[in-house]
C-alpha positions as CSV (number, residue, x, y, z in Angstrom):
1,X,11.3,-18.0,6.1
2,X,9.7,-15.4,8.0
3,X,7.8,-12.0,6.6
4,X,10.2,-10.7,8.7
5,X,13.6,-12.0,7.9
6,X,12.3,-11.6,4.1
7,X,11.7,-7.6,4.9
8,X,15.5,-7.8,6.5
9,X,16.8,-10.2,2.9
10,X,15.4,-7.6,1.3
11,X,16.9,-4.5,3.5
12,X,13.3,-2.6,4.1
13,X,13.5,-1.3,7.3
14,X,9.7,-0.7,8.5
15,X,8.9,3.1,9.6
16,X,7.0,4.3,12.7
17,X,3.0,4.4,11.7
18,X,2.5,7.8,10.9
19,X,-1.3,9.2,12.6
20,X,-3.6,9.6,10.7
21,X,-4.4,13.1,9.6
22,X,-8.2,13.1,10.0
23,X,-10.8,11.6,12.4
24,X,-9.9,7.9,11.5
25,X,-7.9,5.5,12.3
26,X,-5.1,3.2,10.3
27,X,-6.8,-0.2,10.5
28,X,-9.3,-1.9,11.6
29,X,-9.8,-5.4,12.4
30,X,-13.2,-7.5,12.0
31,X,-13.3,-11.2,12.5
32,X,-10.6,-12.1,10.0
33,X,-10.2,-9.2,8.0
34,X,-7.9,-6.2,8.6
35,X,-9.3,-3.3,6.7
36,X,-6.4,-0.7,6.1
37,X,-6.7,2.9,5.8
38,X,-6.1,4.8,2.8
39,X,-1.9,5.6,2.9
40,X,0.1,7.9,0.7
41,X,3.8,8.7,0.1
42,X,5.2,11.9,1.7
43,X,5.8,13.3,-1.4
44,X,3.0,15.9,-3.6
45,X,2.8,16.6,-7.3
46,X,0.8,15.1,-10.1
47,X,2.1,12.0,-12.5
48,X,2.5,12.6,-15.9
49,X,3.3,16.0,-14.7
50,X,5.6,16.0,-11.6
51,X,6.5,12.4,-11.6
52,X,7.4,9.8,-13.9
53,X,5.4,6.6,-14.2
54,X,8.4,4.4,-12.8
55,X,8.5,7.3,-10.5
56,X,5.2,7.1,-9.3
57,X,5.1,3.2,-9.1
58,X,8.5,3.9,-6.7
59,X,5.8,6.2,-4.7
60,X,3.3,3.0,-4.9
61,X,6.0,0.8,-3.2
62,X,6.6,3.1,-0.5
63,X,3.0,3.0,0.4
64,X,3.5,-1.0,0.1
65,X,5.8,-0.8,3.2
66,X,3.8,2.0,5.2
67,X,1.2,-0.4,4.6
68,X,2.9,-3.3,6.0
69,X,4.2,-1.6,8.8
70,X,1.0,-0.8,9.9
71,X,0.2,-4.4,9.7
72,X,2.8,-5.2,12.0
73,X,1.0,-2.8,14.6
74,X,-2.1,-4.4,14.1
75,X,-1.0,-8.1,14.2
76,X,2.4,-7.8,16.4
77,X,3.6,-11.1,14.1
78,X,3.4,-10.6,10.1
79,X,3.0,-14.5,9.5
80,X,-0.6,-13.9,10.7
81,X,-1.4,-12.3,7.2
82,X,-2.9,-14.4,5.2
83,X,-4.0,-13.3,2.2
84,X,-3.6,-9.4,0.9
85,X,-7.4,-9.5,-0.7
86,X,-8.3,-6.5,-2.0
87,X,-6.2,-3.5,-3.1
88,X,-7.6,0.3,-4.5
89,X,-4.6,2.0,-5.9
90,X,-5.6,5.6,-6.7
91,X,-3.4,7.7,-9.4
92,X,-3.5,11.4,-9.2
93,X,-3.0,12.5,-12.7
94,X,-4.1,14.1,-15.7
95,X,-7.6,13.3,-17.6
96,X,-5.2,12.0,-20.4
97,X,-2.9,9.6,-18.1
98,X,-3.8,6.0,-18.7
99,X,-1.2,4.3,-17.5
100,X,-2.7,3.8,-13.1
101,X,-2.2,0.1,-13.4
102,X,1.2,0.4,-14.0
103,X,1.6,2.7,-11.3
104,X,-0.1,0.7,-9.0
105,X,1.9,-2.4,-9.4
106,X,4.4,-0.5,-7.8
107,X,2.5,-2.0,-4.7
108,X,1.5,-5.0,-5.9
109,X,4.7,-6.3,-7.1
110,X,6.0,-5.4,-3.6
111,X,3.1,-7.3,-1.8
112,X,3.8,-10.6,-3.9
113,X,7.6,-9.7,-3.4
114,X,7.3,-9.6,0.1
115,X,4.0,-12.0,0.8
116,X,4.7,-14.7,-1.9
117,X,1.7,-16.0,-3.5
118,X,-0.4,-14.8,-0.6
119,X,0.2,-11.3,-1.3
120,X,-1.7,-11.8,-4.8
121,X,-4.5,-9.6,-4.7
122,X,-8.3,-8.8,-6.6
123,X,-7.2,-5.4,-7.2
124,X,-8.5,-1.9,-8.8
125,X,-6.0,1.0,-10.3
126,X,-8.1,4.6,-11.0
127,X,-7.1,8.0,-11.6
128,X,-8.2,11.1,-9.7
129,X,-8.5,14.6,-10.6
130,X,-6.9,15.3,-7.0
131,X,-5.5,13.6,-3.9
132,X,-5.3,14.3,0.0
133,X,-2.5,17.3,0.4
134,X,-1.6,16.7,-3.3
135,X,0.0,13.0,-3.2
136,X,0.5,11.5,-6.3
137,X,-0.7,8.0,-5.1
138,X,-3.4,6.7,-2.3
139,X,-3.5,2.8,-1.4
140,X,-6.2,1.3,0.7
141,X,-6.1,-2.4,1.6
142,X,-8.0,-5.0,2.7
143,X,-6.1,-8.3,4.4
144,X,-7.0,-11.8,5.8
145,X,-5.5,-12.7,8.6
146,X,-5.1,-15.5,11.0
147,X,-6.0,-15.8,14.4
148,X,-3.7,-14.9,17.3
């Protein structure tokens, strides 16, 4: 099966790449590895405060997919990802929330859902006082891929 026809078994439909807000771009690629840009729902408030943790985790998953769409972009053909390798999931919350990692595997679960056993990841889940325009979550990735 296909990343593809799993996205479409799995009814995600992948949005347009969204550019980025600052003097950066959304991925770059050196030899093998794809580095992707730091990525955030379209959504603002804190969690523990505005948002749920299964709430959040939701947000998480939704970066999952803006994530992969971006992929896409960079690769033309998903099957070219090899390996999701690295993952920073950062939380904005409270000094008191301790829960990121749960957060987080809003993405991660997504990645192996989507991925299989190539989407398991090394992987680091932190809280932030604050986040770009006030997002609850930020994922940045970093991806082995295969050549063309």
């Amino acid at each position: 099966m296909t990343i593809e026809s799993r996205l479409e078994q799995l009814g995600v439909e992948l949005p347009e790449v969204d550019q980025p807000a600052g003097n950066y771009v959304a991925f770059v690629q050196t030899g093998n590895l794809l580095y992707l840009a730091g990525a955030g729902p379209g959504v603002k408030g804190k969690v523990g405060v505005n948002f749920s943790i299964d709430e959040a985790a939701s947000c998480a998953r939704t970066v999952a997919i803006q994530h992969i769409a971006v992929m896409k972009q960079a690769l033309g053909d998903l099957d070219r990802v090899s390996r999701i390798v690295k993952v920073l999931g950062m939380v904005n919350a409270g000094p008191d929330f301790k829960h990121q990692p749960t957060v987080i595997n809003g993405y991660s679960d997504f990645m192996v859902e989507v991925f299989g056993d190539k989407g398991l990841h090394a992987r680091s889940a932190v809280g932030m006082a604050s986040l770009p325009f006030g997002i609850p979550v930020e994922v940045e990735a970093i991806v082995e891929v295969s050549p063309d």
